[in-house]
Structures are given as structure tokens and as C-alpha cells.
C-alpha positions as CSV (number, residue, x, y, z in Angstrom):
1,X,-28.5,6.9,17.0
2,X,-28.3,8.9,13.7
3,X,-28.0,6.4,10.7
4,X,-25.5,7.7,7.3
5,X,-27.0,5.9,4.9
6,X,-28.6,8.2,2.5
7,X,-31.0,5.9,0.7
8,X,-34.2,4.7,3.1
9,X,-35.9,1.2,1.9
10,X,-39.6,2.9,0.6
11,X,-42.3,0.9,0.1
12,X,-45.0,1.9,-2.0
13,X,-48.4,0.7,-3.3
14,X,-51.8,1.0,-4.3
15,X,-55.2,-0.6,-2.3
16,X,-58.3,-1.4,-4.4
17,X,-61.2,-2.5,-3.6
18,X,-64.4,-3.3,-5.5
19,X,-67.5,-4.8,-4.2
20,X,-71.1,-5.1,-6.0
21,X,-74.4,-6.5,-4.5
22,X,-78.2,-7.2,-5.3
23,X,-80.4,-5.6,-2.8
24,X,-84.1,-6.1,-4.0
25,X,-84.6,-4.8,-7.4
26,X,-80.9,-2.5,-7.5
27,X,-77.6,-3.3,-8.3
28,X,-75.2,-1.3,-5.3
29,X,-71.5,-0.8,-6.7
30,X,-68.9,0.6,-4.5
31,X,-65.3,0.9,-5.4
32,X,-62.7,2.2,-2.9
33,X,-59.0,2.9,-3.5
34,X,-56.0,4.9,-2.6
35,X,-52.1,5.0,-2.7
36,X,-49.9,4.6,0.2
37,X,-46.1,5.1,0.7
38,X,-43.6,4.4,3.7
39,X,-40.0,5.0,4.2
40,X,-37.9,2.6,6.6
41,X,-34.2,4.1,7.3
42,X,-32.7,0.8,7.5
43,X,-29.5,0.0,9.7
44,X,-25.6,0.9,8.8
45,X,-24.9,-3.0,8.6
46,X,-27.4,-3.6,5.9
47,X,-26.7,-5.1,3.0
48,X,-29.3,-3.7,0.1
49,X,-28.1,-6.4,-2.4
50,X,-29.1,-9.0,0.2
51,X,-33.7,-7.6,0.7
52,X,-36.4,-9.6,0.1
53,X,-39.8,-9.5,0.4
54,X,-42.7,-11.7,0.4
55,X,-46.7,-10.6,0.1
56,X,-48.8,-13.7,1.4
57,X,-52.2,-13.8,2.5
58,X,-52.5,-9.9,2.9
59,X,-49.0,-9.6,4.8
60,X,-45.8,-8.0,3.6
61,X,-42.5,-9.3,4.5
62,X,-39.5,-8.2,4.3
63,X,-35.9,-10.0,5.2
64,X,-33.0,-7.8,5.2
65,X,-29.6,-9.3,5.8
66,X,-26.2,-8.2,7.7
67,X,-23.6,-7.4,5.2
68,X,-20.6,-8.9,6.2
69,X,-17.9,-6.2,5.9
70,X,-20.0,-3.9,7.7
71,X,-17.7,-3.9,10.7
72,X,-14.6,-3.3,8.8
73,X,-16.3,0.1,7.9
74,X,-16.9,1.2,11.2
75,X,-14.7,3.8,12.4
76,X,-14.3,4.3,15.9
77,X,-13.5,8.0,16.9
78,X,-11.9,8.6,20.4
79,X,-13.0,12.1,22.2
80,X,-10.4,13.9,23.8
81,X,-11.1,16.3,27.1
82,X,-10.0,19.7,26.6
């Protein structure tokens, strides 16, 4: 199925990580980080006023709804044999 809507849902962020410890006498420091982005084409009947997310222990979430007039937009298109 190819989906119309022009505008994908991207999500986009940054992980970071810092982490210091005493082994003997030294002091180790190591810092990690890095950006990341995704794109989601969501479906026709989506309703982009109507997203929300949720971040909770670690884990994104992300509720998209129906929009309601959706159907009214569809268009069937019959084929005709030549």
C-alpha cells in the first residue's frame, strides 16, 4: 500500500551517558553519546492533532488516534477493462 501523506511522524533525540569510577589510586571517566533519528510514515486515517507520547522508565510511547472523517475522504476509483 503506498501512503499520501506527505509529512512522516520523526522522532528524534540525543543518548548520553556518563559513568566515573575509583579503581585503586585513579579516577576512570567515560562519557558516551550520540544522536539518533527515525521516521514513521503513519497511516491515511491518522489524525496528527490527536499524537501523544509518553517516555517512562526508558520506553517511548506513542498513541496515535483515528480521525474520524477519514472515511469521508476516501475516494474509491473503479477500473475499467479496455
Amino acid at each position: 500500500m503506498t501512503i499520501l501523506s506527505p509529512d512522516p511522524l520523526t522522532i528524534s533525540g540525543e543518548k548520553r551517558h556518563d559513568e566515573e569510577r575509583h579503581e585503586g589510586g585513579t579516577l576512570l571517566s567515560e562519557r558516551r553519546y550520540g544522536a539518533f533519528a527515525r521516521s514513521i510514515q503513519l497511516p491515511e486515517d491518522a489524525d496528527p492533532a490527536e499524537i501523544e507520547a509518553h517516555f517512562k522508565k526508558g520506553v517511548l510511547t506513542i498513541q496515535v488516534r483515528k480521525d474520524e472523517n477519514a472515511a469521508s475522504r476516501v475516494r474509491r476509483i473503479d477500473v475499467k477493462k479496455d
